[in-house]
N, C-alpha and C positions, 0 to 999 in steps of 0.2 A: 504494500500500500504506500503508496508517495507520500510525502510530507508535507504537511503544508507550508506554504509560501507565505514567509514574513518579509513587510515593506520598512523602509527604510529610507532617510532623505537626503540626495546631496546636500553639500553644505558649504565646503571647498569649493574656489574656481579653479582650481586644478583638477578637480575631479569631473565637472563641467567641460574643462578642454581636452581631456582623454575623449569624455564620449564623442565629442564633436571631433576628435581627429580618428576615429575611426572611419570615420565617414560613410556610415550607412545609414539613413533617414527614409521618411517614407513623409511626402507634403499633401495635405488637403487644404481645404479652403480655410479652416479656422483655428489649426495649428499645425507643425514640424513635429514629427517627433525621430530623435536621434537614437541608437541603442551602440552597445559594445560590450562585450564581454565582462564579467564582473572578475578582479583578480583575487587571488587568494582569496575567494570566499568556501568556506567550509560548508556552514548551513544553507538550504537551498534559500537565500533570501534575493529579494531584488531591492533597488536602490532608483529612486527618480528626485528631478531635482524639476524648476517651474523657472520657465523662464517669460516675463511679459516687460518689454521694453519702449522704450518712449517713440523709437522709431517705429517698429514694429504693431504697435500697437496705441497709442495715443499719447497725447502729453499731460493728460489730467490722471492725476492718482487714481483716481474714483474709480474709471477703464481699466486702471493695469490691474488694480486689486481684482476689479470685476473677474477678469478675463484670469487669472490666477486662482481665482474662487471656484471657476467654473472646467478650469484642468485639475486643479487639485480633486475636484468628485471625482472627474471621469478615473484619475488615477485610483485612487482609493477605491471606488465600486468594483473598476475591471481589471487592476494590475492584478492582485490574488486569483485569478481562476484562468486568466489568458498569457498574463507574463510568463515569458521565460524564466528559470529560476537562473541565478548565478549573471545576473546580465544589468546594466543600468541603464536607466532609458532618462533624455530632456527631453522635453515639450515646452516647445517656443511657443508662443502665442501669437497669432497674426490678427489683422484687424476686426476681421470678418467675424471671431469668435464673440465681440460683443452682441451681433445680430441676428445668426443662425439659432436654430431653433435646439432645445436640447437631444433631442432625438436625433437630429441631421448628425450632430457633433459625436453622439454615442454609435451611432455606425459607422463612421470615417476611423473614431477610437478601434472601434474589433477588426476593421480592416488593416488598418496598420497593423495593428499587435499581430495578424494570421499571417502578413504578407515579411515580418520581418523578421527576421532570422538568424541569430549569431554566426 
């Protein structure tokens, strides 16, 4: 029987430019999400970190929280059952994520996650 998959959140920008120099992402309309292997992890856990930037996504706080608010669920709901274990994933935030519906953005989320791959 597999074990369950505990989350975990980047913290470091260093850990942020590992995953992002791995260079494999998967884009939709209302966010990036990057993944790369997790190193010396023992327990099957995964690791995700939220990124919502002023370019990327607005200049008023209120948006980036927004849009941070609303990747932080999707992580939490569907990393445990779809994540890869031993793997960290970023999730950029793009404009679009303040306006799309929550449903459009939760199946763009399990498409990534099926589509990407360590």
């Amino acid at each position: 029987m597999p074990q369950p998959k505990t989350i975990s959140v980047l913290k470091k920008r260093s850990e942020f430019l590992a995953v992002a120099a791995h260079r494999k992402r998967w884009v939709s309309a209302g966010f990036i999400v990057q993944i790369a292997p997790r190193d010396g992890a023992l327990s099957p856990s995964i690791a995700y970190g939220l990124t919502a930037s002023k370019k990327m996504v607005s200049s008023l706080a209120v948006d980036r929280n927004r849009a941070r608010r609303r990747l932080r669920a999707l992580a939490q709901t569907f990393l445990p059952a779809l994540g890869l274990a031993h793997a960290n994933y970023v999730f950029l935030a793009k404009k679009d994520i303040l306006t799309l519906p929550y449903e459009t953005l939760r199946c763009d989320f399990e498409k990534a996650l099926g589509r990407l791959k360590v």
